[in-house]
Residue, then its C-alpha position, 0 to 999 in steps of 0.5 A: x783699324x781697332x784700338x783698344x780704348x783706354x779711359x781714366x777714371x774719377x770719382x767725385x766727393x761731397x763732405x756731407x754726403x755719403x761718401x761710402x757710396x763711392x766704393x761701390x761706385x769705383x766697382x761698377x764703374x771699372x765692371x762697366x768699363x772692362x765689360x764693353x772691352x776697354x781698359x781704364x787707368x785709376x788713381x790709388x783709392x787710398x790717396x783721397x778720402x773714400x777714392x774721390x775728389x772733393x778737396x783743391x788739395x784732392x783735385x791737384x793730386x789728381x790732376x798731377x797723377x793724370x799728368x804722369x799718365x799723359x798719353x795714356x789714356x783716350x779720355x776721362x770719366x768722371x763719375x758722380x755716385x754722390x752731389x760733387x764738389x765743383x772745386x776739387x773737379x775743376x782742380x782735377x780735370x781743367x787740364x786733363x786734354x781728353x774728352x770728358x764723360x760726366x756720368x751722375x748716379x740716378x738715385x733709387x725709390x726706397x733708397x732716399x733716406x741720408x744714408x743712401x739718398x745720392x742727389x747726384x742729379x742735382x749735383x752733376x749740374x753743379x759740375x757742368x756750370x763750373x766747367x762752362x765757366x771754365x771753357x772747359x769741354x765735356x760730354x753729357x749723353x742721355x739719359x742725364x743720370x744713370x747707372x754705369x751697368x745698365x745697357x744705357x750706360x753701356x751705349x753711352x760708353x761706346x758713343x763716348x769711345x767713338x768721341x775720343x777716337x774722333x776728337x784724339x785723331x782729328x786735333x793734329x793729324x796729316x794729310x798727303x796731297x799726291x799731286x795739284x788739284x784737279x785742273x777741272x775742278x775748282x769745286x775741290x779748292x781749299x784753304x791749306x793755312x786755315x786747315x793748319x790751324x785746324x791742326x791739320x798739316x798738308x804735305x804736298x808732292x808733285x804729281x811727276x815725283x811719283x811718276x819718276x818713282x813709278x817708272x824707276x821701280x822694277x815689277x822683279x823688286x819684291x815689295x812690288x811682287x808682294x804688292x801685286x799678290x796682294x792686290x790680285x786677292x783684293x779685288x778681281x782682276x782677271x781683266x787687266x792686261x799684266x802690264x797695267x797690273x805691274x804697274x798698279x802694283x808699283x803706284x800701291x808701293x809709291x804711294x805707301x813710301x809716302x805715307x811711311x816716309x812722311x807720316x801720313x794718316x790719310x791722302x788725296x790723289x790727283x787721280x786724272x788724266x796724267x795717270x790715264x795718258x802717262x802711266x796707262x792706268x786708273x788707280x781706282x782701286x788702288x784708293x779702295x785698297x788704302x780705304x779698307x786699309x784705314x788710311x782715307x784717300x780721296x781722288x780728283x785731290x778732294x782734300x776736304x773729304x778726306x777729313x770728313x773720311x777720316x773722322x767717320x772711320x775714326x767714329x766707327x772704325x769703318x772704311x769709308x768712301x767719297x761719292x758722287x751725288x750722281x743721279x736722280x733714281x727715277x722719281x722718288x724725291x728721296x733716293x738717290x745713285x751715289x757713284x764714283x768710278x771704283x775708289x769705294x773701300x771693298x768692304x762696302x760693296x756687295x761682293x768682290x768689284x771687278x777691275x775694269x778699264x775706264x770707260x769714260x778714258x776708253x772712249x778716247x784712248x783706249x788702253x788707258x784707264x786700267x784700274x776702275x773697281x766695278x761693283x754695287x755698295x752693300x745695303x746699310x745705314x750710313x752717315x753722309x758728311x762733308x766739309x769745306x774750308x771758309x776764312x780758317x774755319x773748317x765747315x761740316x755737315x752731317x746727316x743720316x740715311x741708307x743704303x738700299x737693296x734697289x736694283x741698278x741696271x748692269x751696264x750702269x758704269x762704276x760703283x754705285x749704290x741707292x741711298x735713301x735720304x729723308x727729306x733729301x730734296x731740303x737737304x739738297x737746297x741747303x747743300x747748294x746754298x751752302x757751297x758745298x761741292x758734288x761729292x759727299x763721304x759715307x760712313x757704316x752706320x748711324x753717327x751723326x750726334x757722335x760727330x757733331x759732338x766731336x766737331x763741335x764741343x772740341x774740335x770747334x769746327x763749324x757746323x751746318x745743320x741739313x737736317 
């Protein structure tokens, strides 16, 4: 799932300032880049006076180096050792289509005289009116000046990464939609054209397609050999009949023709009751898989949290999973079950889920529901987010809780895990209130000014705040 980042540097300039400065700047800042583990692309130093930009003339030679490097880079930093002069900023950067980091030197006690007094502090305020008359988008993260290798700076660059993951990977990106929406669940419902407009395209397959696929495969074929190998290492299966296993085996590599076939970066499956009566299976565990695999996939076609899944695997190269709000846990108003029947990524859960039959499809028709992953979700921070479709907008929220070590009993059917949720019992008005639907997505760890970052200064989505 990890990629290697890669940022492209500018260094601004101010005729009267002290421009020398910039030289050191260009050291620490290339240091401070390849130290955190990412790489960093930089115009020739000898280009412009000093390595920066000031000039019109300075900022469109920039802006044209930039353009040759188009689709090599994640995002811009632009950084302000001196007071920057808006114009050659605006010139270099109004077409860049990455995020962009404005980063502003603090100047230094004893260092103030003209020679070294910096004033980017100032400066960096300069820029940032320039580029909001613009409609130009940009990052700034606390604090509002700082030094590239201080560890605030280093923390600044790893929030800036997620950003650039999130923004890069949500803008345009395709979703596989594995049969219509769940019959019992208008709950699920969304707004295909205004998601397109969101740049988000949804490629649709009927659910009967991929039975006829799955009953044309042979378990002998060897991508259904290896698949089922593969399978039996992920999770435990020593429970399940070998002919549901084969056929597990045979979805997995249905659903992966999809998703080679037509490009998919994430998936929402109709995951009942067709499969369940037809083909004798649950595929639970087959959406863990793909889950841990980086691709998101949500079950009951809940398309809407397969984007809010994506976004946070995007922001913290992490699995995620979408769960039900399910049960109250006793009578603290701000812990809450969160379940679903075993699609969470096995990554998430304490120990290696158990492949089970469905117990709420074995209760009518046993021998139907094979594929269930019965486990606990490991105690962690985690971010809770989910979206919805309103008049062409995409709609988010986002909050932070966390995953505790409280005890479920055993025969508590699924894979659940207690979430602590501050204030939970407003957020759950707001949630309702909100028409949001009974399912959030979870993420592994703390993102949620990342995302509202992404969401709102780039991707412009909407966004509701719960907190």
């Amino acid at each position: 799932m990890k990629k290697k980042m890669k940022f492209a540097l500018a260094f601004c300039n101010r005729g009267f300032m002290p421009g020398e400065l910039i030289y050191g700047a260009r050291e620490d800042m290339i240091k401070a880049v390849t130290d955190a583990g990412y790489d960093y692309i930089a115009m020739d130093p000898e280009s412009t006076r000093f390595g920066g930009i000031e000039t019109r003339d300075e900022g469109s030679l920039y802006a044209k180096w930039l353009k040759e490097q188009e689709g090599q880079y994640d995002g811009v930093i632009f950084s302000m050792p001196i007071f920057a002069d808006e114009n050659g900023a605006i010139t270099a950067l109004r077409d860049a289509g990455v995020p962009i980091l404005m980063q502003a030197y603090p100047d230094e006690i004893g260092k103030m005289d003209f020679a070294h007094r910096r004033d980017a502090f100032c400066g960096k305020f300069s820029v940032t009116d320039v580029f909001t008359q613009y409609q130009i988008p940009f990052t700034v993260l606390k604090p509002h000046v700082v030094h590239p290798l201080s560890d605030k700076f280093k923390e600044n660059l790893r929030d800036f990464a997620a950003i650039c993951r999130v923004v890069n990977g949500m803008k345009r990106f395709t979703i596989g939609c594995i049969g219509a929406r769940t019959t019992a669940f208008k709950t699920t419902r969304f707004d295909e054209i205004g998601l397109q407009k969101n740049g988000i395209t949804v490629e649709s397959f009927d659910l009967s397609e991929l039975i006829y696929k799955v009953n044309a495969k042979s378990e002998n074929e060897t991508a259904v050999r290896d698949k089922k190998n593969h399978l039996m290492e992920y999770a435990d299966f020593t429970k399940v009949p070998e002919i549901n296993k084969n056929t597990l085996a045979k979805i997995s590599v249905v659903i992966d023709e999809y998703i080679q076939e037509y490009h998919l970066d994430a998936v929402a499956i109709r995951c009942w009751n067709e499969m369940e009566t037809i083909l004798r299976v649950c595929p639970c565990v087959l959406l863990s898989e793909l889950n841990d695999r980086g691709i998101a996939c949500s079950c009951e076609i809940d398309l809407t949290s397969a984007i809010s899944m994506r976004a946070m695997s995007l922001a913290s190269e992490e699995p995620t999973a979408v769960l039900d709000w399910n049960n109250n846990y006793g009578d603290n108003e701000n812990k809450v079950i969160l379940f679903h029947c075993g699609s969470t990524a096995q990554s998430l859960m304490i120990e290696k889920g158990t492949v089970t039959e469905h117990k709420m499809f074995a209760k009518g028709d046993p021998g139907s529901g094979w594929g269930t992953n019965e486990g606990r979700i490991r105690p962690m921070k985690t971010t809770i987010s989910n979206c919805l479709t309103v008049d062409g907008k995409v709609v988010m929220y986002v909050s932070e809780a966390e995953f505790t070590q409280d005890p479920i009993e055993e025969t508590y059917f699924g894979c659940a895990g207690v979430c602590e949720i501050p204030n939970m019992q407003d957020k759950m008005i707001k949630l309702a209130k909100g028409g949001f639907k009974h399912h959030t997505c979870v993420g592994v760890g703390h993102m949620k000014d990342v995302l509202k970052e992404a969401f709102i200064t780039y991707l412009k989505y909407e966004w509701v705040e719960i907190d």
